[in-house]
C-alpha positions as CSV (number, residue, x, y, z in Angstrom):
1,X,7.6,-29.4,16.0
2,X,10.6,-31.4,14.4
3,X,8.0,-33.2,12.0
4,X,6.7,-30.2,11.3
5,X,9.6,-28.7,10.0
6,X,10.8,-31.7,8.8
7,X,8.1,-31.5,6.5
8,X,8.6,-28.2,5.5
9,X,11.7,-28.6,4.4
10,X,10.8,-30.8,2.0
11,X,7.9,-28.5,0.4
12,X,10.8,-25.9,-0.2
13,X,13.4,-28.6,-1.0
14,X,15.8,-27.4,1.5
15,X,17.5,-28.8,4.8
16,X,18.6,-26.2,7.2
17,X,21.5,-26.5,9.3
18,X,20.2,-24.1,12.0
19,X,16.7,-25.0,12.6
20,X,16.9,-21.8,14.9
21,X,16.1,-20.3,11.9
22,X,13.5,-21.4,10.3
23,X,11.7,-21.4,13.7
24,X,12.4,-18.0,13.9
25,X,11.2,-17.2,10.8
26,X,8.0,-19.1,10.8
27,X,7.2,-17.1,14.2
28,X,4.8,-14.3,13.8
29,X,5.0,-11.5,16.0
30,X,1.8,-12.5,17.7
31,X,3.4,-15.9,18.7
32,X,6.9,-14.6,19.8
33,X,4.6,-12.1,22.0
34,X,2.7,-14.6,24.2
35,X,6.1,-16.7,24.5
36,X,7.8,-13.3,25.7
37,X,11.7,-14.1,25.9
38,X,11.5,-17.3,24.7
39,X,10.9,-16.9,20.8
40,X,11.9,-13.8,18.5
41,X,9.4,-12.8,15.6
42,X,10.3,-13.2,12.1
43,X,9.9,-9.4,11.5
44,X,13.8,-9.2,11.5
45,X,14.2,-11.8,8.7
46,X,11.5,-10.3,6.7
47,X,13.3,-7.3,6.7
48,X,16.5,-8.6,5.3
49,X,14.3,-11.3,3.0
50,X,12.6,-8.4,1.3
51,X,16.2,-7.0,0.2
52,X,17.6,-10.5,-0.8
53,X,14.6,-11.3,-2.4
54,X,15.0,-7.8,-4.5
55,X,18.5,-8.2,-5.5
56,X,17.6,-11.9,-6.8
57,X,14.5,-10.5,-9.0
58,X,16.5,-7.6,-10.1
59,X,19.1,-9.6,-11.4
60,X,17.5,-12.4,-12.6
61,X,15.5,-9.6,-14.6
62,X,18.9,-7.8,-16.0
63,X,20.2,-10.8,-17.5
64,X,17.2,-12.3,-19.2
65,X,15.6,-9.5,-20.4
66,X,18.4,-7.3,-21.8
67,X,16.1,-5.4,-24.3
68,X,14.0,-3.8,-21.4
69,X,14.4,-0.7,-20.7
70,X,14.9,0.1,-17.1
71,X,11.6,1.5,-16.4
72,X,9.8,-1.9,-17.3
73,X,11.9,-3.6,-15.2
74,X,11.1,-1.4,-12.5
75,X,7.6,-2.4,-13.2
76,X,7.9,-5.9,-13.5
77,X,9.9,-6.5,-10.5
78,X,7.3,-4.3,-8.7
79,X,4.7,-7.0,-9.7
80,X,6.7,-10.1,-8.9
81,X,7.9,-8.5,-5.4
82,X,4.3,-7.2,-4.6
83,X,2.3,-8.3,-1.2
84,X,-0.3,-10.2,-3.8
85,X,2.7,-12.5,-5.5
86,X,3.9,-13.4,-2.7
87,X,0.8,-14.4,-1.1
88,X,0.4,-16.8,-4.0
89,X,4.2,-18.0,-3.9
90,X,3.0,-18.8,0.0
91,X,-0.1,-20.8,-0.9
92,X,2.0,-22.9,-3.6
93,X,4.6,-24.5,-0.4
94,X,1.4,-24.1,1.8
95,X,3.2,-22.0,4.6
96,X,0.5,-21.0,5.9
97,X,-0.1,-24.7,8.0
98,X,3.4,-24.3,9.1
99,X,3.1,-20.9,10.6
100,X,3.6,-20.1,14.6
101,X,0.7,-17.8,15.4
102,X,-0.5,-16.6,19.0
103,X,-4.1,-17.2,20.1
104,X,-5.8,-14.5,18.9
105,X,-4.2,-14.4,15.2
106,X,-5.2,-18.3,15.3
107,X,-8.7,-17.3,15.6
108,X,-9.2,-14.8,13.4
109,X,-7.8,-16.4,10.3
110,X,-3.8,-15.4,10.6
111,X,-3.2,-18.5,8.2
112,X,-4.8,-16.8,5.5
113,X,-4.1,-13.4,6.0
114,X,-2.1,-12.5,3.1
115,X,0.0,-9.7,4.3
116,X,1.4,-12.4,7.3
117,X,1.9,-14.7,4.3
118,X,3.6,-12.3,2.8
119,X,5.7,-11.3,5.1
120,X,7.0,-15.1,6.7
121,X,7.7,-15.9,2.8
122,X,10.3,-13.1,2.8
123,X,11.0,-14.4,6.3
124,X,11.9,-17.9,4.6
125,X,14.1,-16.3,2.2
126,X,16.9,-14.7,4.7
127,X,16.3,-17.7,6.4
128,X,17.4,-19.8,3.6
129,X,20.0,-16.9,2.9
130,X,21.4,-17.1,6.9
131,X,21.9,-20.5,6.5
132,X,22.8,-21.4,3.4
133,X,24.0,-18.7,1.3
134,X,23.2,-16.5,-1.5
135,X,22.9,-19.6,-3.7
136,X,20.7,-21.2,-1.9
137,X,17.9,-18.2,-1.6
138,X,18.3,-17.8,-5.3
139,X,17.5,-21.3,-5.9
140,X,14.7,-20.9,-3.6
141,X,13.2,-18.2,-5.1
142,X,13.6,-18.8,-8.7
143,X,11.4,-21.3,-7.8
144,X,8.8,-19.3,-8.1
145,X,9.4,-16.7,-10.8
146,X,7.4,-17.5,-13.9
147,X,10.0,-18.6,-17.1
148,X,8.6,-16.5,-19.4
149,X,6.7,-13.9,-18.6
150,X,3.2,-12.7,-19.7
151,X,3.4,-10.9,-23.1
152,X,0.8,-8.3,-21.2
153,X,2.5,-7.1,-18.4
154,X,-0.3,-5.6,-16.6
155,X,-1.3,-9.2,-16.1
156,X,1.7,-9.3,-13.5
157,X,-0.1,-6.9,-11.2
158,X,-3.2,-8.4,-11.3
159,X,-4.3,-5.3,-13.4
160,X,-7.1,-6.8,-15.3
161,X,-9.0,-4.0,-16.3
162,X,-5.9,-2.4,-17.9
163,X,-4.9,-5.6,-19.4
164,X,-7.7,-5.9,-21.2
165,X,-7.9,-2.4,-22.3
166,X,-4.6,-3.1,-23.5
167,X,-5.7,-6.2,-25.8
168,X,-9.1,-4.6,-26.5
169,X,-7.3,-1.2,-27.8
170,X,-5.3,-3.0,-30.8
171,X,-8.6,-2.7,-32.6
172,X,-9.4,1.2,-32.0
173,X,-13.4,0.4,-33.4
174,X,-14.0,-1.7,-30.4
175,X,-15.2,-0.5,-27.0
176,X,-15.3,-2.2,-23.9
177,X,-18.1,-1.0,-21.3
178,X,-18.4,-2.3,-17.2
179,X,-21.9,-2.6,-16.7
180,X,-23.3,-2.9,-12.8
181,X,-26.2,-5.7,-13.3
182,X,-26.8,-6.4,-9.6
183,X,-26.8,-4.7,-6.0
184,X,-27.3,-6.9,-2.8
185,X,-27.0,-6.3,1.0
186,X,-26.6,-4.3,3.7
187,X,-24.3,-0.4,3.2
188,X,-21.9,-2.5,5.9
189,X,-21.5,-5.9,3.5
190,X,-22.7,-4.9,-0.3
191,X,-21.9,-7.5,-2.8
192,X,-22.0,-6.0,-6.4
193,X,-22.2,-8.0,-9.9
194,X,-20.7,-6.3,-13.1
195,X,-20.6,-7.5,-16.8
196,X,-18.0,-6.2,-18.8
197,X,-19.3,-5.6,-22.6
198,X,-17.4,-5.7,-26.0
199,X,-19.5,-3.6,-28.3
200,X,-22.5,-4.6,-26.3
201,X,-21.9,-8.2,-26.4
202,X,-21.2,-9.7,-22.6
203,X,-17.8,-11.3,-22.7
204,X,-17.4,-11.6,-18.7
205,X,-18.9,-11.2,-15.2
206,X,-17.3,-10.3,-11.8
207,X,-18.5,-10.3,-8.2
208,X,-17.2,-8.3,-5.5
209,X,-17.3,-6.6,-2.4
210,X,-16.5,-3.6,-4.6
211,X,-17.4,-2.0,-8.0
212,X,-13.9,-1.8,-8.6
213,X,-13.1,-5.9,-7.8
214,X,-16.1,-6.9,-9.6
215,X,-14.8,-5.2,-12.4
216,X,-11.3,-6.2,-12.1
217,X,-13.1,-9.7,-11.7
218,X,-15.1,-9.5,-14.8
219,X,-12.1,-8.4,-16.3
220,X,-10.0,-11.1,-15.4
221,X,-12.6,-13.4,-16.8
222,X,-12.6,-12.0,-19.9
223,X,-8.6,-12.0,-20.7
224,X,-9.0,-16.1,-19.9
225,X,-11.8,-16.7,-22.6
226,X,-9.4,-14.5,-24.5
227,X,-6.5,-17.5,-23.7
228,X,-4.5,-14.6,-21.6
229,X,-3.6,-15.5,-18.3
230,X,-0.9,-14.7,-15.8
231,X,0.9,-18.0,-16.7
232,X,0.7,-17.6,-20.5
């Protein structure tokens, strides 16, 4: 267990001094159950995380973006505090290998869940926090928030239908349409395939589980033809 923390304090590029810590927050709930007394969850540090994690944004948000108005930085901290960031702030240290599940979560996929990646990254944080200060979480997480952000901010939120509506309506001629092409499998498991149109012309395609992600999919393709991306 040393070695494995050993090595994942190098993918965050911090050494704790109370390993305690960072044990407990790399313990999920389903873990800490089957070793009873002997291991607390990392539900407590994700609760503190979540607020460390919020002041750090916040700030970081106030001072380099003094021309927003507080609303959009309402907004935009929503996005980079949101359950879907910080499953992909997770993937990038690659928690997931390093987490303590019980049994059951093991075999069901827990690793890849991204609500309990979610979660044990905010867990990280207070750990960091506990153990090192408030310097030391900011560092950590500023790790992770993008330099400049996205001139379209519904990109943030993974909003790519409204993204692109907000590109396509700078030319009010032009009119974007979501067309379903294909239907396949059972009510229980339906996988549906959706084009989305500029003025009839295809300029993406989406699968999904849903309508709605196959859009958001087709979408999403369409803004990176375009050169937008979440990144840019």
């Amino acid at each position: 267990m040393e070695y494995t923390i050993a090595e994942f304090e190098k993918e965050i590029d911090y050494v704790f001094q109370d390993k305690a810590l960072i044990h407990e927050a790399l313990s999920h709930s389903s873990y800490a159950n089957e070793k009873k007394k002997q291991r607390q969850s990392n539900e407590r540090l994700e609760f503190l995380g979540d607020s460390v994690l919020s002041v750090v944004v916040s700030q970081y948000l106030f001072e380099h973006y003094r021309d927003f108005p507080e609303g959009e930085l309402t907004r935009i901290r929503a996005a980079l505090v949101c359950e879907k960031s910080l499953h992909r702030f997770a993937l990038k240290i690659h928690l997931g290998e390093y987490l303590l599940l019980g049994k059951g979560e093991e075999h069901t996929g827990g690793r890849e869940r991204p609500s309990i990646l979610a979660d044990a990254f905010e867990a990280v944080i207070a750990a960091v926090y506990l153990d090192g200060g408030l310097e030391a979480a900011r560092k950590h997480i500023l790790r992770f928030i993008p330099k400049h952000l996205p001139e379209n901010h519904s990109l943030l939120f993974g909003d790519y239908k409204t993204a692109l509506q907000e590109v396509i309506q700078k030319n009010p001629e032009e009119k974007v349409d979501y067309v379903l092409i294909e239907e396949s499998g059972p009510d229980h498991n339906k996988t549906f395939v959706i084009e989305v149109c500029l003025n009839s012309n295809i300029i993406g395609k989406g699968i999904g589980k849903s309508k709605k992600e196959a859009e958001q999919r087709a979408a999403q393709e369409a803004l990176a033809l375009m050169g937008y991306s979440e990144d840019a």
